[in-house]
Steps between C-alpha positions, in 0.01 A plus 500: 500500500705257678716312311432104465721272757634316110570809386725621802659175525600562063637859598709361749655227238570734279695789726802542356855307586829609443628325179859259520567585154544884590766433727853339411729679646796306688723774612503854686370803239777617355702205494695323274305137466753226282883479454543315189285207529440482882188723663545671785206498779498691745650440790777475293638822289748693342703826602228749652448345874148574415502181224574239809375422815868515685879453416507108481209538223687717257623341189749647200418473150840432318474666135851381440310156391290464207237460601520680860536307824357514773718428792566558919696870493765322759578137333372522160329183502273499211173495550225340284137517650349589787173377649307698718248196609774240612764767619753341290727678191715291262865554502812365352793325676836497271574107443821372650703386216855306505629377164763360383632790277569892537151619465409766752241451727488857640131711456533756272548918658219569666327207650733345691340351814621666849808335640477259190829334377601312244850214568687334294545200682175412554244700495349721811149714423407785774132641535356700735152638464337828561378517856143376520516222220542133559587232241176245521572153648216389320543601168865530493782173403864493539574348240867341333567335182800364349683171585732392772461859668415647811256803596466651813246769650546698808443819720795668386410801784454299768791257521285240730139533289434195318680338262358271184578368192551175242727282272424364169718249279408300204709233480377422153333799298231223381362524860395836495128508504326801361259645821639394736734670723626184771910527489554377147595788282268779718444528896203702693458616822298717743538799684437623841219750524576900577839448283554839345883511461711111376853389330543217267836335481534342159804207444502275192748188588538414094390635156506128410093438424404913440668839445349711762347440851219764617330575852205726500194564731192504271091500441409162605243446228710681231792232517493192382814333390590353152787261411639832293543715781852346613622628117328851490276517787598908442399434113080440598493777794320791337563783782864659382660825558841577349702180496312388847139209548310539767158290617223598622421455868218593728538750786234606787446831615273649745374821649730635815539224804145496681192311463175632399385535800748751635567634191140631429546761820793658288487776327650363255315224360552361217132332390248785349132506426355126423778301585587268791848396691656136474793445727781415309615096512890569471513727828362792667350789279168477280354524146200678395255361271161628367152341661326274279299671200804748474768517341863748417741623694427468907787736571422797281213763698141377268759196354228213531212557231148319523535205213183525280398134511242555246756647249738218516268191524625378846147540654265146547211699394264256270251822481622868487823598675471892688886587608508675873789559706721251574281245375179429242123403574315245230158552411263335264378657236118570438245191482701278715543444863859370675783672692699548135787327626636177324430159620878388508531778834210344611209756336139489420615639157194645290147295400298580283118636641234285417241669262191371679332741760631409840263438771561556844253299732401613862272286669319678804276281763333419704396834680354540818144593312502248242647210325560711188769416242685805287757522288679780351686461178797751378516513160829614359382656114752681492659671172753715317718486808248729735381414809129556423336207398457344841201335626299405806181298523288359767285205457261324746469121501 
């Protein structure tokens, strides 16, 4: 017997889909996924080549911390977090610090920047990041507090790449103004975009209104300054290792140095199954991301996992919510008529049937043989959800 067009259409709702929550992997089989506190997604990993995508994605876990950290293998540059979505991983930068006393403003063994140094007159900071990372120009400060001192910011590999940087004094103390960071006790500036390697010159001209001057690059929306920070602006900075602070700043990374478009011909191609290819915004290279409805890890082979709309209560169903790949359909439920989808998307939702029989009217006339009026009604009687129950009658008039 062939099967009813409503019945083929509820088969089809109900084929199965591939689950989200059966999938949560973030990282090669076999591979190690956190260091201490930080995960590890792939295309980043640890050791085995297999755990990362290439050289400049592979990380260290130092054990020497408690707990572990997470760092670049060349630099040590502690690392934080890494997003997958915005192509960005939180780092620390060691604060510049001049004081006026014998404290030492070295970074303890073991994550000392590359090429950093530390002076005693003044103060001069060295980083230089892992090829393929960039320090944000849009989420990133330099950023100097203390009074009557100087801070300055340059490309310390390139002697003629730019060169930046800011004064503060206070004058009085009673005209510091906690938030804002305008010359008076704390100075701000931008970077350039694409910076991936700086130095910051550090000079205090007195001690006479604070102890300590400090120069740092830092999170834009992490900073804001308090009259406190030019006593013990170290005191409130919660990232320490050994007898050295660091803040957190924001760096951009990318897939190799070719746009989607070419890169998609390589064999090599980063994006897997579900996903799609931005261009990156801070140069050439790309991100992957997964489509719409998906959702994991676009870099890992199966990575991006159909999100079960229905499980999580993201749909806009008003009437019953069927998952399918990628996406969800709405329908409404038995005794009421609508597309099941909620007025605030712009839906019919689901109304309620009317109990009362309804009548369809056809009107035929006049023929060619007579002037003879009919009308056929369609009755819907219909009950206990079967589709007998119909109908038709023919009346003369």
């Amino acid at each position: 017997m062939m099967a009813r067009p409503a019945a083929f259409l509820c088969l089809l709702l109900l084929w199965p889909v591939v689950s989200s929550s059966t999938y949560t992997n973030m990282t090669m089989p076999g591979c190690k996924e956190t260091c201490g506190n930080t995960s590890i997604p792939y295309p980043f990993g640890l050791d085995d080549p297999k755990c990362f995508r290439d050289q400049a994605f592979r990380l260290v876990c130092n054990t020497s911390f408690d707990p572990p950290m997470l760092s670049f293998p060349e630099d040590n540059i502690p690392i934080l977090d890494i997003s997958l979505l915005q192509g960005e991983a939180t780092a620390l930068i060691w604060v510049a610090k001049d004081c006026n006393d014998s404290s030492s403003n070295s970074p303890p063994d073991g994550v000392r920047a590359q090429g950093q140094e530390m002076k005693d007159a003044g103060v001069t900071v060295q980083i230089n990041l892992t090829e393929g990372f960039k320090f944000s120009n849009t989420r990133n400060k330099f950023t100097a507090i203390g009074c009557n001192m100087e801070a300055f910011m340059s490309d310390y590999v390139n002697p003629n790449g730019f060169q930046s940087g800011c004064s503060s004094v206070c004058g009085n103390i009673t005209n510091v103004i906690n938030g804002s960071c305008s010359g008076i006790g704390c100075c701000q500036t931008s970077i350039p975009r694409g910076l991936d390697t700086f130095q910051v010159k550090l000079q205090s001209n007195s001690y006479d209104d604070s102890n300590c001057s400090y120069a740092f690059l830092v999170k834009d929306e992490w900073f804001s300054f308090m009259e406190s920070d030019i006593w013990d602006f170290i005191g409130r900075v919660p990232y320490k290792f050994g007898n050295q602070t660091g803040t957190p700043v924001v760096l951009e990374w990318k897939i190799g140095n070719q746009t989607c478009g070419d890169s998609s011909l390589q064999v090599n191609y980063a994006c897997r199954d579900n996903t799609e290819c931005i261009n990156s915004t801070s140069g050439s290279g790309y991100l992957c991301h997964c489509k719409n409805g998906y959702h994991g890890n676009p870099y890992l082979p199966h990575g991006c996992q159909d999100i079960d709309e229905c499980k999580n209560a993201t749909h806009d169903c008003e009437g019953s919510c069927v998952n399918t790949l990628g996406s969800y359909n709405c329908t409404c439920p038995e005794g009421t008529v609508g597309d099941g989808y909620n007025y605030k998307v712009n839906g019919t939702g689901c109304t309620p049937i009317s109990k009362s029989n309804k009548v369809l009217h056809i009107t035929l006339g006049p023929s060619t043989s007579s002037s003879l009026l009919s009308r056929f009604e369609f009755d819907d009687n219909r009950s206990g959800g079967t589709d007998e129950g119909y109908r038709c009658s023919y009346r003369n008039r």
